[in-house]
N, C-alpha and C positions, 0 to 999 in steps of 0.2 A: 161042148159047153162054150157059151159065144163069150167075149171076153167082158162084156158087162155084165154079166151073171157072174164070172170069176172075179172081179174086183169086188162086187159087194160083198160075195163071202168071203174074200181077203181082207177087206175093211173090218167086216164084223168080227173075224174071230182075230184081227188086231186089238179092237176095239174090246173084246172079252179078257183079253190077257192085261190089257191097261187097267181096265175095270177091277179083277182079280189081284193084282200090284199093288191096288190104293185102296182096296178094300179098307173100311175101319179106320180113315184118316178124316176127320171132320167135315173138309174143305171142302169133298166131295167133287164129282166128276160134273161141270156145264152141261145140259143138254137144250139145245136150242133148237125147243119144239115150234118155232115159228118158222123153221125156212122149208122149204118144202124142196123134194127131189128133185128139181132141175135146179134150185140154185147150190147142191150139196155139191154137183159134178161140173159147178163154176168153179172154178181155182181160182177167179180174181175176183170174186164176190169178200164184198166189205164188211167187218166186224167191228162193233165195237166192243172193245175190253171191258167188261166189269172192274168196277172199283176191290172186290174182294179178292181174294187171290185164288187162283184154283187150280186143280189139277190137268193139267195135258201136258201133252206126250210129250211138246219143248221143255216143258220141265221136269218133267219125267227124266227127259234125255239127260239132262244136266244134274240128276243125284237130287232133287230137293226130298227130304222125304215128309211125312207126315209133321213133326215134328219142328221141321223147317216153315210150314206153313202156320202153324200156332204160334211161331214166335212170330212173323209177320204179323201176324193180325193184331199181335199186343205190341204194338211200336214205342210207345211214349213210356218214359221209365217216370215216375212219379217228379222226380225233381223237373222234369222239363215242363210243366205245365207252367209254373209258378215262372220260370224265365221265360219262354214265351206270351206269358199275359206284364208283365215289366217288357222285355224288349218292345212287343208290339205296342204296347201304350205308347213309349217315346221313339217310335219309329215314324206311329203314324204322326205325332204331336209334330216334330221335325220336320219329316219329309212332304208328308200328304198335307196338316195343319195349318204347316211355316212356310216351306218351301213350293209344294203345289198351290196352295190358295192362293200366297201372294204372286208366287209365277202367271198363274192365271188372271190377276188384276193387271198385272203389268204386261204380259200379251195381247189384254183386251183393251190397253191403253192404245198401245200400238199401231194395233187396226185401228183404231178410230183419229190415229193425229194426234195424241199426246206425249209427249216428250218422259219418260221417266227419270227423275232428277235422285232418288235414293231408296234404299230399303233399310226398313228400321225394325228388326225381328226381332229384340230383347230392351225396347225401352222400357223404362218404369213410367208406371202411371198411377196415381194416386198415389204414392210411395210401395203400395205393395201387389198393384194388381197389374204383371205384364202381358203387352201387349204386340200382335207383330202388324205393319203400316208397310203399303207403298206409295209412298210421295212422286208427286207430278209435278212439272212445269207449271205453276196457276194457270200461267197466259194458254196452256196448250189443252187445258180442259175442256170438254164441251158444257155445257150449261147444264146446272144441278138436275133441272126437272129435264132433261132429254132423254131421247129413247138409249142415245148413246151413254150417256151417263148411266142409267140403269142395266147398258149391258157390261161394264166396266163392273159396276156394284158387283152383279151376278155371275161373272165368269170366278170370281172366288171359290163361291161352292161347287161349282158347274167342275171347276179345276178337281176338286177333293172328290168328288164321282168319279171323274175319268180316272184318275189316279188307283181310285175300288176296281175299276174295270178295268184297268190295267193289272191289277193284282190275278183279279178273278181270270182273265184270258190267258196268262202265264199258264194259271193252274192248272186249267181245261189243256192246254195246246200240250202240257207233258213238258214243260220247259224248264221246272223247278223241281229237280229230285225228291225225292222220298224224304231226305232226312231234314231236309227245311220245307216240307208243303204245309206240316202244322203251325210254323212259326207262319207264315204268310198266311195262311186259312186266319189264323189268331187276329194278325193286323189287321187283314180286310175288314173280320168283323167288328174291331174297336171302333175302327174310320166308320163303317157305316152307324154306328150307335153315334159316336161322337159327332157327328152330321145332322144327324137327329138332336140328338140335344143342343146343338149351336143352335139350331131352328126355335127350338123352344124357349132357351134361355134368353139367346138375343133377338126373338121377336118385335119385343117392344121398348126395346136398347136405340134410343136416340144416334147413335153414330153406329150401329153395325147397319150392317150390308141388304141385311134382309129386311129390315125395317124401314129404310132409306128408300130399299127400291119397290116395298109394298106401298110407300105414300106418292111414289113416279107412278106408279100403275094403279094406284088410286085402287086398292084390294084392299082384304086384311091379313095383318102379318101371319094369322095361322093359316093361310092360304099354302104356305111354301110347306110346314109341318103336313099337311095333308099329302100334300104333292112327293113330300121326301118318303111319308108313309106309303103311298099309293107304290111307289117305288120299289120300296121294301116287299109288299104283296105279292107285284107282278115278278120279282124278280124271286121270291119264295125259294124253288128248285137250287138256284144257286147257293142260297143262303144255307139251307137247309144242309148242300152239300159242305161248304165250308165249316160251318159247325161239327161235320163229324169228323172232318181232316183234323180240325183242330181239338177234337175229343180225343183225338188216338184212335176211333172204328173204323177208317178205313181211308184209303188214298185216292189220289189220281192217277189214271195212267200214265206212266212217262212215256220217253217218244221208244224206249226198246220195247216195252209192253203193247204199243198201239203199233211196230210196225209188222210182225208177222206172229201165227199163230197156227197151229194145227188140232183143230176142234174132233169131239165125237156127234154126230147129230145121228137123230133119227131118219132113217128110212124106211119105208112098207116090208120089207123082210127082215128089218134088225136095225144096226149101225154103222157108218159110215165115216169115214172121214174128210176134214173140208181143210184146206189150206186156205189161206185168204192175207191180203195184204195189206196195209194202207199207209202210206206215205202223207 
């Protein structure tokens, strides 16, 4: 018997005893009908984790049993939904709202040679309606109708996107545990709604951002609404995935999850198994 004929029948009736073990556990067993026999008997051939949880043989190893996997899957205990839609709301208001938009006026001031003389995050204005401002140097401003000025305007929101992309890239990269992904899945998606609605609301708002710099670029204000919308489309997949973080159906993988794994795959006489790593 040559020894590649002996490892596949060692695989496979590995591979049947696993199967037999987890029989009747929901989660059921991956099989990953797309890789074909020379990449099964790559050891460094790259996987990517599913977001659901499943059975194999690392966890196998480690005791999880059937049971274990169904409470995984049900994460979020009813009370957390309602604090992470409050936290998120005033995390994003704060941090991504107050502190990235106007960080990004005043970085964009910068680059261009203006002086920042103050930030004003809680004034009153009209007696009841607050507002958050970063003030300049007059003398240091470039002129209302310039390209520069409109990118001062614009790096506001531009800042409150990067800030979403910065959320959404933690998630992806495995950098934010399991037990805070739905609270930050939650923010991302208020920020992105609440970005949307500035665009609408303050459209045609005499001193916001996007009005100012649709009459510099000589457009119409619903021009950025489209653009934020268009955003929203292209970027769907992610959306879509943050929504179920923050449902409770299902996670990210973190960085133990994505960095090693021992699968069962198909082969031409049965099953086999693949280790696979990724850093």
């Amino acid at each position: 018997m040559s020894l590649k004929s002996f490892l596949r029948k060692a695989g496979t009736a590995l591979g049947g005893l696993l199967l037999a073990s987890n029989i009747g556990c929901r989660s059921g067993l991956e099989i990953a009908s797309s890789v074909s026999p020379r990449q099964n008997r790559d050891l460094e051939a790259e996987v990517e984790l599913e977001a659901e949880p499943r059975a194999s043989l690392s966890q196998a190893s480690q005791g999880l049993s059937c049971e274990d996997f169904v409470r995984e899957k049900k994460r979020l205990k009813a009370w957390q939904y309602p604090i992470n839609l409050v936290g998120g709301w005033y995390t994003n208001r704060f941090l991504i709202e107050i502190a990235g938009h106007e960080g990004g006026h005043a970085l964009a001031g910068t680059l261009v040679g203006a002086k920042v003389k103050s930030f004003e995050l809680f004034p009153e204005y009209e007696g009841k309606t607050y507002v958050a401002c970063t003030n300049f140097e007059p003398e240091t401003l470039p002129e209302p109708d310039s390209s520069a000025f409109t990118f001062i305007l614009l790096a506001g929101p531009i800042a409150q996107r990067a800030c979403i992309e910065a959320i959404n890239y933690n998630l992806r990269s495995g950098k934010i545990d399991k037990k805070n992904q739905a609270f930050w899945a939650t923010t991302s998606l208020i920020a992105r709604y609440e970005l949307l609605q500035y665009a609408v609301r303050e459209g045609y708002n005499p001193v916001s951002d996007f009005h100012r710099a649709s009459e510099n670029m000589k457009i119409a204000p619903e021009t950025f609404v489209y653009l934020i919308f268009l955003d929203g489309i292209l970027n769907g997949k992610k959306i879509s995935k943050e929504a179920e973080v923050a449902l409770g159906l299902g996670h990210y993988p973190v960085r133990s999850e994505r960095k090693q794994s021992l699968d069962l795959v198909p082969t031409g006489n049965g099953l086999s198994l693949r280790y696979s790593k990724r850093f």
